[in-house]
N, C-alpha and C positions, 0 to 999 in steps of 0.2 A: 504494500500500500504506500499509494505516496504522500506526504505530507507537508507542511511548512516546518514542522517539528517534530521530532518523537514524541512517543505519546503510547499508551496503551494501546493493544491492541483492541479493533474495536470486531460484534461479532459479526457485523457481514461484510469484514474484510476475507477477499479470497486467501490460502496462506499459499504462499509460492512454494515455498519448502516442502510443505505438505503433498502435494501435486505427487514429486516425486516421489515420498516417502508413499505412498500410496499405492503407487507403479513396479515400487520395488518388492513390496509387501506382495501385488498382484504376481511378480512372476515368481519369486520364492513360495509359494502356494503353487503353482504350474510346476516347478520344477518338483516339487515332493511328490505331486499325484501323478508325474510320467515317470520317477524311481518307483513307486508301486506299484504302478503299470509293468514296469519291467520284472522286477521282484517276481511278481504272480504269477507273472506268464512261463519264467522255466519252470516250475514243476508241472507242466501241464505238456512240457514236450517229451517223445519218444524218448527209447531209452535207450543203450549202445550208439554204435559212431553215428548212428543220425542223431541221434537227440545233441549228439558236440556238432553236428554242422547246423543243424536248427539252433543251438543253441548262441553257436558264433551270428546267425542270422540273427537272433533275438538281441543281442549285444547291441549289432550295427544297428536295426531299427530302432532302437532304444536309444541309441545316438542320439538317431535323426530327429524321432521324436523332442527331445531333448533339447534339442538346437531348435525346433521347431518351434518350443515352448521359450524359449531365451528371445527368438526374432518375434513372438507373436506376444511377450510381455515387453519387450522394450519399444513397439509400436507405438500403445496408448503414452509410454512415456514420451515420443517424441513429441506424438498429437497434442502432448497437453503443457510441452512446452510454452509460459506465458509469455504476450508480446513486452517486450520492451523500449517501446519509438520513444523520442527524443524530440520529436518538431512539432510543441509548440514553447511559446517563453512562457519563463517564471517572471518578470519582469513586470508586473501590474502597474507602476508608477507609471504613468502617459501624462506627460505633462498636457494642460489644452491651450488650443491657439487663441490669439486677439489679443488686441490690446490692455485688456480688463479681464482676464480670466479669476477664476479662483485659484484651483492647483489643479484637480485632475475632472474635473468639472467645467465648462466652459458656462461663458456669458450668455445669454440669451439675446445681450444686444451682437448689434453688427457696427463693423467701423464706418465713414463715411467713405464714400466712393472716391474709391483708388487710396485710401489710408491703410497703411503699411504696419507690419510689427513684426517684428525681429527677435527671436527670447534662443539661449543658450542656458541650457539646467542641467544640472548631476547630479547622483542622488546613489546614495550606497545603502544596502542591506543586508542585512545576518540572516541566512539561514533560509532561504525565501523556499528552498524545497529539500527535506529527507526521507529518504526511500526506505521504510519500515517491512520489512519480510519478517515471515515464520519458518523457520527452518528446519528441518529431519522429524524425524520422531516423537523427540525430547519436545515441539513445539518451542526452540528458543528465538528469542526474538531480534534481528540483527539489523543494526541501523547503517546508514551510511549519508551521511554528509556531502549528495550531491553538490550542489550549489551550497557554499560553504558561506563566501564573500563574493560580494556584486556590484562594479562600480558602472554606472551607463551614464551618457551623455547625450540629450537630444538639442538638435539642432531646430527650431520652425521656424516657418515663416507661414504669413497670413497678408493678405490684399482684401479689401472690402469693394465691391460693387454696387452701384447704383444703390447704398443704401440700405440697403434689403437682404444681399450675398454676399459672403467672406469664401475666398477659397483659400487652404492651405496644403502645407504639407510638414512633415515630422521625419526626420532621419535618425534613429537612435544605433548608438556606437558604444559597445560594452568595452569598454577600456581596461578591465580588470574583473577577472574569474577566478575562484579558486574553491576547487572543491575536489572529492574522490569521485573516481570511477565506477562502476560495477559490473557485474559478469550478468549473465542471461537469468542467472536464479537467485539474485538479487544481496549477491556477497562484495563484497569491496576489493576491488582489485587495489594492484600495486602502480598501476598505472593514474595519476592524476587529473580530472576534468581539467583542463585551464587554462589560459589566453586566450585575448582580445579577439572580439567576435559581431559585427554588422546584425543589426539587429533587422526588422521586417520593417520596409517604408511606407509611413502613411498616408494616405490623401484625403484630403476632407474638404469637405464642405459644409455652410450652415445657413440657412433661410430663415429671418425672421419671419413669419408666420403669421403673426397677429399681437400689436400694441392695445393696451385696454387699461381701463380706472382713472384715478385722477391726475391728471398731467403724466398718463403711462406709466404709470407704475408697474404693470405687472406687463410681458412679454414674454412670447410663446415663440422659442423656436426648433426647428429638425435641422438631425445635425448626420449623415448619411456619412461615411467614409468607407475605404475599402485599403487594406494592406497588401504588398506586394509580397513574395517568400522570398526575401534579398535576404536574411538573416542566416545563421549557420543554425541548422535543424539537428546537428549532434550535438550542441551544447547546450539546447532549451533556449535557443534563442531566436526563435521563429517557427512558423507554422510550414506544413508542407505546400501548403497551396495559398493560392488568393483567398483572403477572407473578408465577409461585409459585416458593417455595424449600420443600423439605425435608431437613434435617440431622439428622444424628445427633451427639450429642458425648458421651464419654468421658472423665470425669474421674477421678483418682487423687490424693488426698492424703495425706501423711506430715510428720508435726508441721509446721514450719516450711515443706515445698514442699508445690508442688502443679503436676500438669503434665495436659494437655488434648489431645483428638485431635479433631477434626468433620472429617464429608465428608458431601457429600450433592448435591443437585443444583438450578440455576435453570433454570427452563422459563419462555418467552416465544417472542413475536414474533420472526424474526431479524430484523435492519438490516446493508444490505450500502455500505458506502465504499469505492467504486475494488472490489481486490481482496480486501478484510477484511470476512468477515462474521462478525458478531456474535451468535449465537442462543442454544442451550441450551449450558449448561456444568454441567463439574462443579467442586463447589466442597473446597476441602479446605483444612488448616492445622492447626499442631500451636503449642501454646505453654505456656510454665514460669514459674514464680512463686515466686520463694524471699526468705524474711523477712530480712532482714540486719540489723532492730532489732523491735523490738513493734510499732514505726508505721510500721514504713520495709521496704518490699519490692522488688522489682529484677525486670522483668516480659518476657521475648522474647518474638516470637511469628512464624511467618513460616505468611503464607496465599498461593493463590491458586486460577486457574480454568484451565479447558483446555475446549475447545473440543468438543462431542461428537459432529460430523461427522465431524471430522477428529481424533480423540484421540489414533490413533497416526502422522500426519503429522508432527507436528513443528514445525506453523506456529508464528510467535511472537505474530502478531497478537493469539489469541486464547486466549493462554496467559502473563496478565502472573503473574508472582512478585514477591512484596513480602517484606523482612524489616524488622520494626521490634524497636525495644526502648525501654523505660522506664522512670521508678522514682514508685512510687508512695506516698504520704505519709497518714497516716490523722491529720485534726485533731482537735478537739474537734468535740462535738454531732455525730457522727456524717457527718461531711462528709470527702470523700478529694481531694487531689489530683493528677491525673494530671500527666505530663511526658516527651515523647517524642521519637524522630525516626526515620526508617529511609529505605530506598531501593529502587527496583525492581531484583528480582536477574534475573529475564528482561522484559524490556522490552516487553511486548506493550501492547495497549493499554488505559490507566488505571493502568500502574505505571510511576512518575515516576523524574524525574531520582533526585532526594530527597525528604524528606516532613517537619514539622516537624509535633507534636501537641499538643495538651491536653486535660484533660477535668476538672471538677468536679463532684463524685457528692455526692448526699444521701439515702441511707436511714435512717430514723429507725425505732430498735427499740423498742419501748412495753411490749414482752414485759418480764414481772416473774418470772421461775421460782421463787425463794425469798421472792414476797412481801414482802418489806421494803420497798415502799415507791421504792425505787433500780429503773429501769429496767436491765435486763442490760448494752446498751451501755453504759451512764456503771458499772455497777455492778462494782469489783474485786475481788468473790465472787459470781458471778452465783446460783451451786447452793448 
């Protein structure tokens, strides 16, 4: 079973160990009832030199049988060898684009038409996935420290359209891996998970939708993206294939806060490790934002995914929760800086021990409303 941590084993994890120890037990039972097979059948042959040529025949078929029983119990055992794929990420942090985002939650608004932002974040975590097996007979339990330490860095960029459209795109680049390896039945090799690895490219888009209340306060927009499989699928850091996301998010602001709702859903390929498979989820997260000075704002936010095979199971594999929080700084020239931390609240897989963040934003406002000359952002009478 895979997990963000060790942890007890739980009872509708499949046990990998167990598979085999099953297997083995199946043909050690074949091999004792084709020894009795043989056993019985010489005293049932002729007696003098035929019963020693019958009897050398009874040997050889007793063999056969035998071998017959070894290739017909180690079958189910290969059959029931469990998958081990590796392509999708543990990596949940996705920073969102625009000028005003939260952290992994985006704005409901859109920039103005052709307004620009530029943001560079990195963000490290402990532990974001361990691979829990049961093993042999004994049922003991053996962990391993996949993804151990994870350092990634995204790059976005985001353009606003007529108002209404922001398109962007996300490049994330795991700069630092470090974890152990594992064999097919889920033991820890000597070989190490680790080095720098091109994570899956995003592209997005988002539509404001519909402005509503007083002086617009609340704002409805869908935010459709699709990932490319540029990432490396034997380090968990990307999926096999193209995958889509489509969300919804819900924004409300009142002077000084402002608070966010998205749900919506990822649709891809599934990938199944051991017991944990990975495929379509739904995605959801609620987060707030309230100004504590002019440049200085104080930002929660807690998202995560559930698994939509199994939604009302209860599995944790594929149901991580994250809650972060952090404060955010507005400089000059229109540059912000982020600063974060948070931790996974259910431990499924890609929410970490802990999480540490950053992020630097550049949207540059060139919008002049009162024409003077003063762009809005730098301007302390914009109207």
């Amino acid at each position: 079973m895979g997990r963000g941590a060790p942890g007890p084993a739980r009872p509708w994890t499949l046990p990998a160990g167990a598979v085999y120890s099953r297997a083995e037990s199946l043909m050690t039972k074949r091999r004792r009832a084709t020894h009795r097979l043989g056993v019985l059948g010489v005293p049932l042959l002729p007696r003098g030199p035929a019963r020693g040529r019958m009897a050398e025949k009874a040997v050889l078929l007793t063999g056969l049988l035998c071998a017959g029983a070894v290739i017909a119990g180690a079958a189910p055992a290969a059959a029931q060898v469990p998958k081990s794929e590796r392509s999708y990420s543990v990596q949940h942090w996705q920073p969102a684009l625009g000028p005003n985002p939260f952290l992994t939650i985006e704005s409901a608004q859109v920039p103005a038409h052709l307004g620009m932002s530029l943001t560079l974040s990195g963000n490290y975590q402990r532990n974001p996935f361990t691979l829990t097996t049961i093993q042999g007979i004994s049922r003991v339990e053996e962990s391993v420290d996949v993804v151990r330490d994870q350092v990634t860095t995204d790059l976005g960029f985001a353009i606003g359209l007529d108002g209404r459209l922001q398109l962007g795109a996300v490049l994330p680049f795991n700069v630092y891996q470090k974890g152990d390896d594992f064999s097919p039945t889920g033991m820890a090799l000597d070989t190490p998970l680790e080095g720098a690895s091109l994570g899956d490219l995003r592209l997005e888009a988002k539509y404001q939708a519909v402005s509503f209340g007083d002086n617009d306060a609340y704002a409805l927009a869908l935010v459709p993206s699709i990932t490319l499989p540029t990432g490396d699928d034997d380090k968990f850091a990307g999926d096999k294939n193209v995958t889509g996301r489509l969300r919804a998010v819900l924004e409300m602001r009142r002077d000084r806060f402002r608070a966010a709702a998205v749900l919506g859903g990822l649709f891809r390929q599934p990938s199944t490790t051991f017991a944990a498979t990975v495929g379509q989820q739904l995605m959801y997260g609620a987060a707030v934002d309230g100004k504590i000075h002019r440049d200085v704002s104080l930002i929660a936010e807690v998202f995560g995914r559930s698994g939509l095979s199994d939604l009302f199971e209860g599995y944790v594999d594929a149901n991580p929760v994250e809650a972060d929080a952090a404060m955010r700084v507005t400089l000059p020239r229109t540059v912000t800086l982020t600063v974060g931390g948070g931790l996974g609240v259910v431990r499924g897989i890609g929410a970490p021990r802990f999480r540490g963040f950053f992020a630097v934003g550049w949207a540059p406002n060139f919008a002049d409303e009162d024409a003077d000359g003063v762009s809005d952002s730098e301007d302390r009478c914009p109207t």
